[in-house]
VOBA-1610 file (N, C-alpha, C; in pm, whole numbers, padded with zeros to 5 digits, always signed):
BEGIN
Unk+09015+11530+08428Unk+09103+11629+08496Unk+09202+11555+08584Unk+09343+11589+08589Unk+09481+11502+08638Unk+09435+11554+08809Unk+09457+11457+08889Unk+09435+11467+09049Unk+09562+11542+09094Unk+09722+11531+08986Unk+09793+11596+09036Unk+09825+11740+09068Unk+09881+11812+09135Unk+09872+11957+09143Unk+09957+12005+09033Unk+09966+12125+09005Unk+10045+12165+08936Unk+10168+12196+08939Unk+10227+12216+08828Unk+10387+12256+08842Unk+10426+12147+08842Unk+10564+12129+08845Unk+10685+11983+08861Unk+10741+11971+09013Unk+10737+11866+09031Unk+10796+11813+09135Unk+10881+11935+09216Unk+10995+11975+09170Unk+11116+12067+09171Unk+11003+12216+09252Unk+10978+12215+09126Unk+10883+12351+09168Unk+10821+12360+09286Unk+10748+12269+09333Unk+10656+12254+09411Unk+10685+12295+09586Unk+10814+12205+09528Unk+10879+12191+09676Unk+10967+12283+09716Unk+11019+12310+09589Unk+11062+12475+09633Unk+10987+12556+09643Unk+10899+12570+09668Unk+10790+12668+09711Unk+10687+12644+09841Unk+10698+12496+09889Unk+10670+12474+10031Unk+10774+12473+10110Unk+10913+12469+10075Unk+11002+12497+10145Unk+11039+12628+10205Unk+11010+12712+10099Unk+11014+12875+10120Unk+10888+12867+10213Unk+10801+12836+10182Unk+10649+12852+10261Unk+10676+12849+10392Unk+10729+12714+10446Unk+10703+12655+10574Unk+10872+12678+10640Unk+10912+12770+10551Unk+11090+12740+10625Unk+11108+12795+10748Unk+11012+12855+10808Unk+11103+12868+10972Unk+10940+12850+11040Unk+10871+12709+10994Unk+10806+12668+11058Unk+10835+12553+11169Unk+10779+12513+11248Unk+10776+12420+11356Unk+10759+12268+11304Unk+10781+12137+11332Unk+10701+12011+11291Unk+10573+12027+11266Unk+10471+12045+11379Unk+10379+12031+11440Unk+10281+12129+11291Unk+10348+12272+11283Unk+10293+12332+11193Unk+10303+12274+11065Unk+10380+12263+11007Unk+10450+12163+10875Unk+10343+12045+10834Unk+10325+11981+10953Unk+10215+11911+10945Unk+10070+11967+10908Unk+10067+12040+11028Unk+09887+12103+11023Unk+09888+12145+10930Unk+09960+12229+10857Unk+09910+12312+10714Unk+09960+12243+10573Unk+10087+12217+10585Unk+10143+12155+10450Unk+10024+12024+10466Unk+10005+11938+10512Unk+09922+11802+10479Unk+09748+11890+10395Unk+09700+12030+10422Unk+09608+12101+10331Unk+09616+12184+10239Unk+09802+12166+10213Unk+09848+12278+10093Unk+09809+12225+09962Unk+09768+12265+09851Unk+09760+12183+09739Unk+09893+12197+09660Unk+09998+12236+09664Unk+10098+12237+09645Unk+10160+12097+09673Unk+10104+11999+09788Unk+10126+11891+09847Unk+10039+11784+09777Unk+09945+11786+09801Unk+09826+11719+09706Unk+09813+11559+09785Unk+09806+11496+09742Unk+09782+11360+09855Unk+09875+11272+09870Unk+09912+11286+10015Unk+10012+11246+10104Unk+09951+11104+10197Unk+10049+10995+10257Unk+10062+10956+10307Unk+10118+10904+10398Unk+10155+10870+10538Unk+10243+10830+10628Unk+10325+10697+10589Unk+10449+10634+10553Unk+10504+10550+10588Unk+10631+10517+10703Unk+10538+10386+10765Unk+10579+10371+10913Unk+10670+10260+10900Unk+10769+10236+10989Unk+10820+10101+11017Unk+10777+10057+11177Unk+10723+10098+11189Unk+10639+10069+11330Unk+10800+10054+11406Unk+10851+10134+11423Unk+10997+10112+11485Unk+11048+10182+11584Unk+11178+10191+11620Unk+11215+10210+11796Unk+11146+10382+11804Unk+11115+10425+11698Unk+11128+10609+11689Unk+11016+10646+11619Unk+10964+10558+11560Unk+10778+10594+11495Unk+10712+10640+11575Unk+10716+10588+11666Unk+10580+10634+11742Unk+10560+10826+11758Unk+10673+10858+11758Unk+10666+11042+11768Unk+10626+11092+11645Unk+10660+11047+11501Unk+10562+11091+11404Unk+10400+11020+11392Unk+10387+10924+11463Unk+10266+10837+11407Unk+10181+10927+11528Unk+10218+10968+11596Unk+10161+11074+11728Unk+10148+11207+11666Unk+10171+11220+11588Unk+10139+11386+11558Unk+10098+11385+11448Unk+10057+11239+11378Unk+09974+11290+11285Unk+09827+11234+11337Unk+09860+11121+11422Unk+09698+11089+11466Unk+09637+11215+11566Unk+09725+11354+11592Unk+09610+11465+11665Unk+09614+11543+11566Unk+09688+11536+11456Unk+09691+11657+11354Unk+09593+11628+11231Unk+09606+11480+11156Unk+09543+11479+11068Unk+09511+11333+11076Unk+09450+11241+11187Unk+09431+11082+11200Unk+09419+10993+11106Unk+09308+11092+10965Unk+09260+11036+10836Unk+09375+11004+10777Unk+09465+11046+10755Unk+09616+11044+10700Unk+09657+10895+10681Unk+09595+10794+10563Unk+09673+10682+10549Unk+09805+10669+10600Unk+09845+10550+10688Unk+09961+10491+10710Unk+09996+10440+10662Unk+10113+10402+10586Unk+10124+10237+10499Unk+10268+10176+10570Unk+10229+10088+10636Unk+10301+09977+10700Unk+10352+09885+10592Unk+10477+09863+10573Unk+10534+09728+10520Unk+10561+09602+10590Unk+10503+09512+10564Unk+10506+09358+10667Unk+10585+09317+10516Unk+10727+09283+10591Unk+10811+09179+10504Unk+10826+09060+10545Unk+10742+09031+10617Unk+10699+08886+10651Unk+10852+08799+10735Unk+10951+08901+10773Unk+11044+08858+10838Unk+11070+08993+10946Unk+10948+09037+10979Unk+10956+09125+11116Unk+10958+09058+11252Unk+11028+09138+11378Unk+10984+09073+11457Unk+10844+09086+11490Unk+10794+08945+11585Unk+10645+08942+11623Unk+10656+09043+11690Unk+10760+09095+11779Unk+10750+09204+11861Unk+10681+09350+11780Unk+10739+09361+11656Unk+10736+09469+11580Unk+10552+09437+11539Unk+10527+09339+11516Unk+10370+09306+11484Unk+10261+09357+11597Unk+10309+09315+11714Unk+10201+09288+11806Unk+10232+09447+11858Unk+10309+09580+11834Unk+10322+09699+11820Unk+10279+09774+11769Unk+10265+09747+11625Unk+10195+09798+11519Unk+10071+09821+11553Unk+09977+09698+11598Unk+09860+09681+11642Unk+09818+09739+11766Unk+09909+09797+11824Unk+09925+09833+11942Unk+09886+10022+11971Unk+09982+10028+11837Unk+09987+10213+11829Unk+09874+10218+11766Unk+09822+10127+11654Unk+09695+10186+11556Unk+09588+10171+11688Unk+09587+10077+11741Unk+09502+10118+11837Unk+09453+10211+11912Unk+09607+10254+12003Unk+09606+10348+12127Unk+09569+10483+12079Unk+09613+10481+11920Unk+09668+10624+11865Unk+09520+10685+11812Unk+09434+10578+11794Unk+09349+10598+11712Unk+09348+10600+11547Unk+09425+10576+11501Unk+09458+10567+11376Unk+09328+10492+11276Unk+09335+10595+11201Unk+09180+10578+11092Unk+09185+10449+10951Unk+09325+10497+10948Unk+09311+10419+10766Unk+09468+10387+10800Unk+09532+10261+10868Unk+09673+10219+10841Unk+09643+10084+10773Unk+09743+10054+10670Unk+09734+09966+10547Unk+09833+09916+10525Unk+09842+09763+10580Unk+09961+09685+10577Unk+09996+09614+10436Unk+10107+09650+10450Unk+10150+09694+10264Unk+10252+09498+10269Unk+10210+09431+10166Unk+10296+09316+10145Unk+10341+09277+09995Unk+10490+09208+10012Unk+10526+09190+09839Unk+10395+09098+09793Unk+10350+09087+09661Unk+10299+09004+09644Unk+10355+08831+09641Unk+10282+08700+09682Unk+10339+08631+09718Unk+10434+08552+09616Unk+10356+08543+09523Unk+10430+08487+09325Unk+10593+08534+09354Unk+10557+08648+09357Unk+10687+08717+09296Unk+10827+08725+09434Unk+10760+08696+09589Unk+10853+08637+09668Unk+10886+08487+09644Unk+10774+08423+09593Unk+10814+08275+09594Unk+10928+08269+09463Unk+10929+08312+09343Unk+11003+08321+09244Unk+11147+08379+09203Unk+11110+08504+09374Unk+11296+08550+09379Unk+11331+08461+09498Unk+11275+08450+09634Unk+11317+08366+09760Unk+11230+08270+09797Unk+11235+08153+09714Unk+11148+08034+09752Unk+11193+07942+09866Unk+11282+08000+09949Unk+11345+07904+10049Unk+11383+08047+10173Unk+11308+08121+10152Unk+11352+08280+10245Unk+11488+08240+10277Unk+11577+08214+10213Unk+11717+08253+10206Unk+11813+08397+10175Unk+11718+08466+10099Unk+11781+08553+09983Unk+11842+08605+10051Unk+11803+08656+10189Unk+11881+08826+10253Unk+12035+08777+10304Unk+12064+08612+10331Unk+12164+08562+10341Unk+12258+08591+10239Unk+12265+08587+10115Unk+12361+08643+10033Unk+12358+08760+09944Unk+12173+08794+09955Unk+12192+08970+09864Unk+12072+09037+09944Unk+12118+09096+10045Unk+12031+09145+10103Unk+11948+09291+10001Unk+12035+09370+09948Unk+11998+09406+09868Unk+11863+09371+09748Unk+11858+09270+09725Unk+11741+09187+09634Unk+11667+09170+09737Unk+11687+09135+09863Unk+11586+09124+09952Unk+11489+09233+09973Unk+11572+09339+09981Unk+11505+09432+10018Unk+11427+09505+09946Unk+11453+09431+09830Unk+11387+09535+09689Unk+11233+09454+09670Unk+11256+09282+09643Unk+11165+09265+09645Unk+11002+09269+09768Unk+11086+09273+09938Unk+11003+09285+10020Unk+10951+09411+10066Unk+11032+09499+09996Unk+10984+09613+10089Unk+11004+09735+09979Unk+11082+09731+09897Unk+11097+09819+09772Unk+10982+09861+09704Unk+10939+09740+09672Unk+10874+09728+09539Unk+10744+09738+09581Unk+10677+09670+09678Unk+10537+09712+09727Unk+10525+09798+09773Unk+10606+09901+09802Unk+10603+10043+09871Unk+10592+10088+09734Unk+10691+10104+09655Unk+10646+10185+09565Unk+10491+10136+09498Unk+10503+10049+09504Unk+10331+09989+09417Unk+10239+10047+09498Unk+10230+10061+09619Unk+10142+10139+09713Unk+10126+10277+09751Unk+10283+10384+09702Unk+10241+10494+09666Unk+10236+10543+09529Unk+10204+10488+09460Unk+10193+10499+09296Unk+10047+10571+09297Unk+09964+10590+09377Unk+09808+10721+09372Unk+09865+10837+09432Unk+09965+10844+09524Unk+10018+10975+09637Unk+10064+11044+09490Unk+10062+11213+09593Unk+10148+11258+09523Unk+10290+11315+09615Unk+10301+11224+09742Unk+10362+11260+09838Unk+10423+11155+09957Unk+10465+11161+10034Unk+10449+11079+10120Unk+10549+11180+10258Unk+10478+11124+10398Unk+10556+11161+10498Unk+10650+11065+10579Unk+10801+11097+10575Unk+10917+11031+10638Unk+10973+11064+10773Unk+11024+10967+10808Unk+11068+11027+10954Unk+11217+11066+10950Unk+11268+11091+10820Unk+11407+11110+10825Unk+11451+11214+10887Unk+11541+11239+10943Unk+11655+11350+11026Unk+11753+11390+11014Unk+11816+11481+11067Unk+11932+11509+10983Unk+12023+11493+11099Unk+12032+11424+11200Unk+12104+11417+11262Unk+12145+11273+11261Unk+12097+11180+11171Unk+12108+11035+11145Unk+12242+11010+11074Unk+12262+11104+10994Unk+12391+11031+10873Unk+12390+11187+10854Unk+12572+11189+10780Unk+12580+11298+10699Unk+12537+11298+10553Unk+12500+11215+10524Unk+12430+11223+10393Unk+12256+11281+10448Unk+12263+11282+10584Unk+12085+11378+10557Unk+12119+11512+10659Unk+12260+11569+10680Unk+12241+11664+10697Unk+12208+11779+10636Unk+12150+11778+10543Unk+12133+11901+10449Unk+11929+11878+10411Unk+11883+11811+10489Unk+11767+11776+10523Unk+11697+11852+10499Unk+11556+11844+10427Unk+11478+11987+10407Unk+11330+11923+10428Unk+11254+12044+10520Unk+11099+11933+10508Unk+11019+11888+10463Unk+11056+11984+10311Unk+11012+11899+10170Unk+11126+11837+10080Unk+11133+11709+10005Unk+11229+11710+09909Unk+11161+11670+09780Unk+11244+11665+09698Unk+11223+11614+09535Unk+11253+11462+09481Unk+11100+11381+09499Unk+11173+11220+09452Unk+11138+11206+09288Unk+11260+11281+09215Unk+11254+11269+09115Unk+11211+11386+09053Unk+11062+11335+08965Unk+10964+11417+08881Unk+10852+11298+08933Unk+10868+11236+09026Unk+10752+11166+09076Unk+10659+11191+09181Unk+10767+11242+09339Unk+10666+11219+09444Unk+10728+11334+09494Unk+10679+11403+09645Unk+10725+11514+09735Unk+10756+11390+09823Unk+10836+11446+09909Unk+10903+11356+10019Unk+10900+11442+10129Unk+10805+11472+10288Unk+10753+11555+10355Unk+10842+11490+10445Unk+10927+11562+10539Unk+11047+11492+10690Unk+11016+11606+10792Unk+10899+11589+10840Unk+10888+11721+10964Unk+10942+11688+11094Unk+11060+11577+11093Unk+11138+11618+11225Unk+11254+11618+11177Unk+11310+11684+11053Unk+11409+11685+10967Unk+11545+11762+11107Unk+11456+11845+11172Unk+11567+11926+11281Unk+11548+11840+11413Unk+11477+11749+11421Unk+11456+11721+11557Unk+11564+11612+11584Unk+11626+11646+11726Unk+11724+11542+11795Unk+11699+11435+11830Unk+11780+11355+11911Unk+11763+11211+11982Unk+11704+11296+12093Unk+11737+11381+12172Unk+11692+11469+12296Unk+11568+11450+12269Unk+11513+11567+12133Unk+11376+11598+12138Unk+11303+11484+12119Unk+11334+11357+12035Unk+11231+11258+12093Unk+11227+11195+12172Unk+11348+11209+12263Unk+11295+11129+12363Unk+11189+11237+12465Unk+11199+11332+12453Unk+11098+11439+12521Unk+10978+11447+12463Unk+10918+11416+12393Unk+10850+11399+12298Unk+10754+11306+12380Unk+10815+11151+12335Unk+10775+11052+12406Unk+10715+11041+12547Unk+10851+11119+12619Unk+10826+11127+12736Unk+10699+11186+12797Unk+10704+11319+12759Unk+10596+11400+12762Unk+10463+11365+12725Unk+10414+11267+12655Unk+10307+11247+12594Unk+10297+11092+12634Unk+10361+11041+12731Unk+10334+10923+12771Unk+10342+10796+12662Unk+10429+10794+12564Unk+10386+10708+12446Unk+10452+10560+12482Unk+10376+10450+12416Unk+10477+10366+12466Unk+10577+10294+12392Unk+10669+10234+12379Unk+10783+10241+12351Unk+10798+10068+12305Unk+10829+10079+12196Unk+10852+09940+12102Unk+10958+09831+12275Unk+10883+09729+12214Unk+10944+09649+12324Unk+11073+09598+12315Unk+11146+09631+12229Unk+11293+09595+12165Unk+11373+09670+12235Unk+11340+09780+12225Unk+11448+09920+12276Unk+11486+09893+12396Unk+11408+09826+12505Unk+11482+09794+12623Unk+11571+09676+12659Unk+11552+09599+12498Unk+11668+09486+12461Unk+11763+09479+12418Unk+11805+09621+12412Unk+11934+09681+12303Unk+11900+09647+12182Unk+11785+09714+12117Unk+11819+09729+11940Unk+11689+09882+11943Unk+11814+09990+11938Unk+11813+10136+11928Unk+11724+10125+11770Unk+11774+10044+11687Unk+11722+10039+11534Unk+11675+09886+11514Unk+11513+09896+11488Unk+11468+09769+11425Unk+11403+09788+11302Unk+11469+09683+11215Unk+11419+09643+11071Unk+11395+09488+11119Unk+11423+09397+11011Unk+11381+09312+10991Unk+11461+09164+11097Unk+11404+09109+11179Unk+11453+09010+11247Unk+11623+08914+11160Unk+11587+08876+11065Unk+11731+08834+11016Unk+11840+08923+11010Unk+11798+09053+11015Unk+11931+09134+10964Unk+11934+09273+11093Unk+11917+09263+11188Unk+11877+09325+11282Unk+11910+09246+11401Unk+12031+09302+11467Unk+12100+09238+11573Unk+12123+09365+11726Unk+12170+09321+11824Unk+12133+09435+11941Unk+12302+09485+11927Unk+12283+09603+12017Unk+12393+09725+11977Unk+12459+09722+12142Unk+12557+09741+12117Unk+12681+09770+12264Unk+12677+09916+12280Unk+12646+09911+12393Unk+12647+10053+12492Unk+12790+10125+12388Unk+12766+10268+12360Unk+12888+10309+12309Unk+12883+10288+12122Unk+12826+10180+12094Unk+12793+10195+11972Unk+12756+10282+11845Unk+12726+10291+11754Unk+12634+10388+11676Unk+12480+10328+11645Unk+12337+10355+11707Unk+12254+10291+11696Unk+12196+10248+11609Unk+12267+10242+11456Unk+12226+10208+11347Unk+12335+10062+11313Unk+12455+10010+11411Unk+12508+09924+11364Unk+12479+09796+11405Unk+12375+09793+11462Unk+12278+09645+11438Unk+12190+09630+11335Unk+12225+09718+11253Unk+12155+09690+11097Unk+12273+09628+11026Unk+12176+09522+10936Unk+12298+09479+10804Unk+12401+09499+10813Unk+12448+09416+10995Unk+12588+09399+11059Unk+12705+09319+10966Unk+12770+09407+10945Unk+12920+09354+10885Unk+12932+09338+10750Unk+12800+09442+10711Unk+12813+09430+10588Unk+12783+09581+10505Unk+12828+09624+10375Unk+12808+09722+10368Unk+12726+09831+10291Unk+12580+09837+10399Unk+12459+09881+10414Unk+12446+09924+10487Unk+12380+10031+10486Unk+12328+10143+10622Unk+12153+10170+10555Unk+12094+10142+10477Unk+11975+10182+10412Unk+11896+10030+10329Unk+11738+10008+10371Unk+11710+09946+10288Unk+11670+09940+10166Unk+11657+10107+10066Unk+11628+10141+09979Unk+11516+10198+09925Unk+11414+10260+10000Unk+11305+10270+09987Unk+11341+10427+09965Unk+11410+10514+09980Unk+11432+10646+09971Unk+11449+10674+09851Unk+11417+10742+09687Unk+11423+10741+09604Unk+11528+10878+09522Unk+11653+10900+09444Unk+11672+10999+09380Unk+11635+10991+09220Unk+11599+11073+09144Unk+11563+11063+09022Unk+11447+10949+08996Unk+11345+10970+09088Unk+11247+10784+09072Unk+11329+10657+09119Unk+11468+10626+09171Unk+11501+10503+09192Unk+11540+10486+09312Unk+11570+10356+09333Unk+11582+10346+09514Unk+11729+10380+09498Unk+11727+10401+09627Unk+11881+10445+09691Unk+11975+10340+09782Unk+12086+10292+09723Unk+12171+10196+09833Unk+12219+10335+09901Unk+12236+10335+10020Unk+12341+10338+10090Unk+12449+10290+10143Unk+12539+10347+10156Unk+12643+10208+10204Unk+12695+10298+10320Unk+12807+10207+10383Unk+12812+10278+10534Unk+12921+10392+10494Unk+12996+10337+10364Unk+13090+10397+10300Unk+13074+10581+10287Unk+12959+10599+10200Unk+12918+10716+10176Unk+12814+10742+10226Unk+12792+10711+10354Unk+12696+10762+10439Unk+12777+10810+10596Unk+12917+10796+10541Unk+12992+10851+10657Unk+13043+10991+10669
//
């Protein structure tokens, strides 16, 4: 008997969307993570300046809720010794640090050069490709995307369609920069140690630089070049470039 639920992808989610549409985060969570319409979901984290407000509401809502962390082995230590920090405080049951396998980094970047001239390939092999290899049992996964990030996610929904493959769950799809920082605030959480160094957005130490007051807090990513996304977001099953181009 198939572990997956029924219906197609499409279907599915149009029908937790109708379900949960003038629901709350908090609810979205509590019930969609026991809908079988959803079927088995997981958290992926970047342990980053703004995780901590979803990795907080699922460790009081549903703790059991696999995390899957990507270590691209070019994070900051800061971002490491964090990680370890929230699974701790948070209580977190089952987080699972997700890595490329090593063959296949040594065979595309045997000199960790690559992100220097295709960051793109970088990103596919460190963080692409073992993500997808790691939700290849889900039939789901939960994102922290927003729609107040880019106009390409204003049309944000708290379920989407990756493909005919996975559900894609964003329960702070409406929530502001305001509401997390109230969020945070309110619940005492503590706060990646970067953010008070100027970098509003952390990915990966080589390609991740600090931001000028006045800035947009995403342009210490893959500075001066043209990327706004590392690809892990999928349409039709495949990863997604963004560029700053059509993400404006």
């Amino acid at each position: 008997m198939s572990r997956f639920p029924e219906g197609s992808v499409a279907e599915r989610v149009a029908a937790l969307n109708a379900r949960y549409k003038h629901h709350a985060a908090t609810t979205v969570l509590e019930h969609a993570l026991k809908d079988a319409d959803l079927g088995r979901v997981a958290l992926v984290s970047s342990f980053g300046a703004e995780s901590v407000v979803l990795l907080h509401l699922v460790s009081v809502i549903a703790p059991e809720t696999p995390v899957l962390f990507v270590d691209t082995r070019m994070l900051f230590a800061e971002t490491l010794d964090y990680q370890r920090e929230l699974a701790e405080k948070l209580h977190l049951c089952d987080v699972r640090t997700i890595r490329a396998a090593q063959p296949r980094v040594a065979f595309e970047d045997p000199d960790n050069t690559l992100h220097q001239f295709n960051t793109d390939a970088c990103c596919a092999v460190r963080k692409v490709e073992p993500l997808e290899r790691a939700l290849a049992t889900f039939d789901g996964w939960i994102t922290g995307r927003k729609r107040y990030q880019a106009s390409t996610r204003q049309a944000v929904e708290f379920f989407e369609a990756e493909g005919d493959t996975r559900i894609k769950v964003n329960p702070l799809a409406h929530w502001g920069r305001d509401d997390l920082e109230e969020y945070m605030v309110e619940n005492r959480l503590p706060r990646h140690p970067l953010v008070a160094q100027g970098y509003p957005s952390i990915g990966c130490a080589p390609c991740t630089s600090k931001v000028a007051p006045g800035e947009d807090p995403r342009s210490g990513r893959w500075r001066g070049q043209d990327k706004t996304e590392c690809g892990i977001h999928f349409i039709d099953g495949k990863p997604v470039r963004i560029t700053k181009e059509n993400a404006a």
